[in-house]
N, C-alpha and C positions, 0 to 999 in steps of 0.2 A: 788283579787276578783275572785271568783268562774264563770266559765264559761257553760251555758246551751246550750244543742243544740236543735234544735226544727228538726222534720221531716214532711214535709206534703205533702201528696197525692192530692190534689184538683186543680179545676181550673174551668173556665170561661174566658167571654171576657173581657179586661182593659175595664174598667168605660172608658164614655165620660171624654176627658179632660185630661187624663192621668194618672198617677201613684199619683199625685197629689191628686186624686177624689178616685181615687181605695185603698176601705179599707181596701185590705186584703195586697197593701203596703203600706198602712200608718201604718197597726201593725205590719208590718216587719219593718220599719224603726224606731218606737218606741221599738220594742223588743230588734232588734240592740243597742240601747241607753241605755235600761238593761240588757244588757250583755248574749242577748240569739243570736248564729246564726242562722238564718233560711235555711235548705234546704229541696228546693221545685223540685217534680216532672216537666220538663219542660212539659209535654204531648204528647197525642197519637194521635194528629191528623194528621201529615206528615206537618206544616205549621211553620210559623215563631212563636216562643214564645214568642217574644216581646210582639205579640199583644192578650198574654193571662194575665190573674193575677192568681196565682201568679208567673208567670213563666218569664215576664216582669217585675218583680218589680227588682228596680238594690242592694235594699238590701240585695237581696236573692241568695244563690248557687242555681243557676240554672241548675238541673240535667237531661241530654239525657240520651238515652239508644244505647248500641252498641251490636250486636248479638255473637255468638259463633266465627266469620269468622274473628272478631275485627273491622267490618263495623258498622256505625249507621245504626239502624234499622228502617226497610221502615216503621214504624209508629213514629218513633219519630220525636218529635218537633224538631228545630231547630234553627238557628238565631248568630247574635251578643249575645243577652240576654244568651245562652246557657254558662254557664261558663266551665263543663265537660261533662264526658261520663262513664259509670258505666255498669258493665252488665247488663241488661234486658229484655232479652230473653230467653225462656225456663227456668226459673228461677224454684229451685222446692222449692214448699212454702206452709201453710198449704191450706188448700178449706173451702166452707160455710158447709160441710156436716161433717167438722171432720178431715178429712183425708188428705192427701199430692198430688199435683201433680205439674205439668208445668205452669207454668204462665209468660205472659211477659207484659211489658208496664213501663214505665219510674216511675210508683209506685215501682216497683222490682226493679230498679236503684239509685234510690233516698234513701233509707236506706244504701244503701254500703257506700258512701259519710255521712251519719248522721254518721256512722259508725269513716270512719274515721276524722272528723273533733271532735269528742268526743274523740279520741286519739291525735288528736293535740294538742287542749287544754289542754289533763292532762300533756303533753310532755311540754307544752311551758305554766306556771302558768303567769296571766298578760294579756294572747293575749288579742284580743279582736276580736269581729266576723268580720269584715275588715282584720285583720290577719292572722285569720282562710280560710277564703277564698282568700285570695290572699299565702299562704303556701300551700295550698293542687294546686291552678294551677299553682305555682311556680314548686310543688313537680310531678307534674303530667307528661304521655310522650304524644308528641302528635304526633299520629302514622297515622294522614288523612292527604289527597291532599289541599292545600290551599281553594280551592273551598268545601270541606269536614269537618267542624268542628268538632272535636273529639278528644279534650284533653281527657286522659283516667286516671282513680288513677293507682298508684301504690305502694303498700304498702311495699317492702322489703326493711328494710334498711334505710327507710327514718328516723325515726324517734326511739329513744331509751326511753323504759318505763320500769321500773322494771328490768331494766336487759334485754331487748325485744327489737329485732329490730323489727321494723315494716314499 
C-alpha cells in the first residue's frame, strides 16, 4: 500500500484530558490507521511540546528547530514529545508580498523531515507511519548534551532511491 505524508504548521494548547480529547490527535492517530504520517511543527514558544496539540500528540513526528551553530533554537519547543531537529532558522523561503527572504520557526523545520520521511516510504514500499518515524530517529545523529534534545536528520547515504543515496 501506498504511503502519505502529511505536513503541518499549526498549534494550540492539548484539550483538557489529553490527547484523548484533543482533535487534532485523534486525526493523527486515525490518519496513522490510513496510512498517512503525520509531521507536525513542535512550536515557537521556547516551552515543553507535550503540552501543545499538535506537537504532543505521540502519533506525530514531532519537529524542533536547530540554528545555523547546530544548537536548538532559543524559540523552539522542546520536550520528550519532540522526536527530531531540522534547520529552522534563517531559512530562505518565499514572503506574503512575492518575493524571498529569511524566515525561522519550527514551520521552516517541519518540511525538511516531510521531506524526508516521503523518501523513506518510497525507499521502504510497506512501511507504515510508526516505521517511518522510528527509521528517520533510528536514521538520525544526535549531536546535543543529554540535558539538550536534538536528534538532527541526516540525509547522506542513508537511504538508496533510484540509484540515489540519500
Amino acid at each position: 500500500a501506498e504511503l502519505d505524508v502529511l505536513n503541518m504548521s499549526l498549534g494550540g494548547s492539548m484539550s483538557v484530558g489529553g490527547e484523548a480529547n484533543d482533535a487534532l490527535c485523534v486525526a493523527i492517530a486515525r490518519a496513522n490507521v490510513l496510512g498517512t504520517a503525520s509531521v507536525v511543527a513542535a512550536g515557537n514558544e521556547s516551552s515543553d511540546a507535550g503540552r501543545t496539540s499538535p506537537g504532543g500528540c505521540d502519533g506525530a513526528i514531532t519537529v524542533a528547530a536547530y540554528d545555523s551553530t547546530g544548537k536548538l533554537a532559543s524559540f523552539t519547543n522542546y520536550g520528550a514529545d519532540v522526536d527530531i531537529a531540522a534547520p529552522g532558522a534563517s531559512i530562505y523561503s518565499t514572503t506574503n508580498n512575492g518575493l524571498f527572504g529569511l524566515k525561522s520557526g519550527t514551520s521552516m523545520a517541519s518540511p525538511h523531515v516531510a521531506a524526508v520521511a516521503a523518501l523513506f516510504a518510497a525507499a521502504n514500499p510497506g512501511a507504515t507511519p510508526a516505521d517511518i518515524k522510528a527509521g528517520i530517529i533510528a536514521s538520525s545523529a544526535d549531536r546535543g548534551e543529554p540535558t539538550d534534545y536534538s536528534r538532527k536528520i541526516q540525509l547522506t547515504g542513508v537511504w538508496k532511491l533510484d540509484g540515489r543515496d540519500y
